[in-house]
N, C-alpha and C positions, 0 to 999 in steps of 0.2 A: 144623475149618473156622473161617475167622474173617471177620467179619464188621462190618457198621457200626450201630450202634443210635442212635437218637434218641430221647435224655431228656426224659420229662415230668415225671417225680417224685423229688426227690432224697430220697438213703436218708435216714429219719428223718424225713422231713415228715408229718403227717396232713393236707395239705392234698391234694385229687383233682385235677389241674392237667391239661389236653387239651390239645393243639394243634391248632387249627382256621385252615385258609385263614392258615397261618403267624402266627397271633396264639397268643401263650399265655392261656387260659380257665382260670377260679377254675370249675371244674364244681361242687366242695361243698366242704366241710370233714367229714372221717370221723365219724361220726356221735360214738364212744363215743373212748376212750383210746389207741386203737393208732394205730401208727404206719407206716408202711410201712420191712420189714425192709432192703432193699435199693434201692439206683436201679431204677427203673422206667421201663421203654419200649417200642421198640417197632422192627420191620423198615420199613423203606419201602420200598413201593410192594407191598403183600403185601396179602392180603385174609381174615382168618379166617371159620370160619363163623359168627361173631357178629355180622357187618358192619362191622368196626373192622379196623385192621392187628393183624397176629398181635403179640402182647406179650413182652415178656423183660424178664426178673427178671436186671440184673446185678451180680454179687459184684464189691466192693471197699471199700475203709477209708472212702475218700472222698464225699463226696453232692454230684453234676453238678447246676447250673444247667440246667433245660429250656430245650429243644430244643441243647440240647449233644450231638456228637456224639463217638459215646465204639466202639474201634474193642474187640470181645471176642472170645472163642473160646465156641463153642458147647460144650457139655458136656450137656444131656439135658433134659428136657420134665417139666413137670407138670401132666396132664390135669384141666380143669376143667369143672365147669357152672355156669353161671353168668345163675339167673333162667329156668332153660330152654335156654339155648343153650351153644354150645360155645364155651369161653377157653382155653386152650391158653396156658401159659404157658411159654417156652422159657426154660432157663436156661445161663447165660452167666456170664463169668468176664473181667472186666476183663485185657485184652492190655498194653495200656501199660505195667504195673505189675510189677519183678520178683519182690516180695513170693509175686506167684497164678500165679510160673511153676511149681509143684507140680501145680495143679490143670490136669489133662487128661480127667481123663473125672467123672462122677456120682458114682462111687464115691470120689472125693476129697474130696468134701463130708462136714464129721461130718454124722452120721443124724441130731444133734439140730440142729442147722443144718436141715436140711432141713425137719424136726417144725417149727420156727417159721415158713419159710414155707407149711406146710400147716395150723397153726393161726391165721398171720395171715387167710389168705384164707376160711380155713371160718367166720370169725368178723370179720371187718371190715365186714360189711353188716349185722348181727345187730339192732342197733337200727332200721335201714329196715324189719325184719320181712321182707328178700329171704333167699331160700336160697341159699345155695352149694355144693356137691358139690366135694370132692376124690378124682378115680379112681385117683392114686398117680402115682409117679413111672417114668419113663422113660428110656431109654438115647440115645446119641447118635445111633444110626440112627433112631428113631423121630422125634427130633429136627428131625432136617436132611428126614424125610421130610414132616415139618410143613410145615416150610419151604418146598420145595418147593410140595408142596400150593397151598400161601396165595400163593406168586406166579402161579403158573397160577391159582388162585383170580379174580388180584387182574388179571391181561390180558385174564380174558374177561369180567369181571364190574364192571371197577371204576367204568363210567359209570352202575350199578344203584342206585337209593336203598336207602337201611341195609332200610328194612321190604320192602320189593320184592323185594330177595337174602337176607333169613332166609325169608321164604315160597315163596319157588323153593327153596331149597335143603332146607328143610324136606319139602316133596312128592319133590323129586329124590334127595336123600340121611337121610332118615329115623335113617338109622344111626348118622349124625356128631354126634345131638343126644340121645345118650343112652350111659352108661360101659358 
């Protein structure tokens, strides 16, 4: 399935860059030395259970300028918690490019590839003193099932403030905030 993401982070920056009311926002700079493995962003108009749109992690050589819209193929999920709630990272495979025309499904990814995005994230908050949880990775059905999810999410929920819809959902789905 392929799909359109919009960049906040291009790969290699340690800068935390958001999009807000279409301005791009300096959130922080990463506390310690890491970097962010890959471009980072995000589905629109989707809604995770975090209160934020569902996130993708996407592979390619290149690092996008945010809010760059960058078109990839969905390839498989990596289950997060993140401060207590759920982040759900979808991972993705730059389409443009015929270099990642190989990569179709998770299992395409080397395992040590994978290992650094499960050691960036378990360890990129480390200095704030927040916890991270990685629950392991994921196939493309569970993927695209995210996805889903987070737009239904994101049509009945999206006019809900951030702490309004982690507390509703927290009472409603209990299950979605723990691996």
């Amino acid at each position: 399935m392929k799909e359109d993401i919009v960049i906040e982070i291009p790969k290699g920056s340690n800068v935390k860059y958001e999009i807000l009311n279409g301005n791009i926002v300096v959130d922080r700079i990463l506390f310690g030395s890491m970097f962010y493995p890959e471009n980072y962003g995000y589905f629109e108009e989707t809604l995770d259970w975090d209160g934020d749109p569902l996130d993708a992690i996407v592979i390619s050589e290149q690092g996008f300028y945010p809010k760059s819209r960058v078109k990839v193929r969905i390839i498989g999920a990596m289950k997060m918690i993140d401060g207590g709630e759920t982040d759900t990272k979808i991972i993705t495979v730059i389409d443009v490019d015929p270099r990642f025309d190989h990569i179709k499904k998770l299992e395409d990814i080397p395992k040590h590839q994978l290992n650094i995005y499960k050691d960036f994230f378990e360890n990129y908050k480390n200095l704030q003193n927040k916890k991270v949880i990685i629950g392991g990775f994921e196939n493309l059905e569970f993927a695209l099932k995210e996805i889903k999810e987070a737009k239904e999410l994101y049509k009945k929920y999206k006019n809900l403030d951030k702490k309004t819809f982690i507390n509703k959902m927290r009472k409603e789905f209990p299950n979605k905030y723990i691996l």
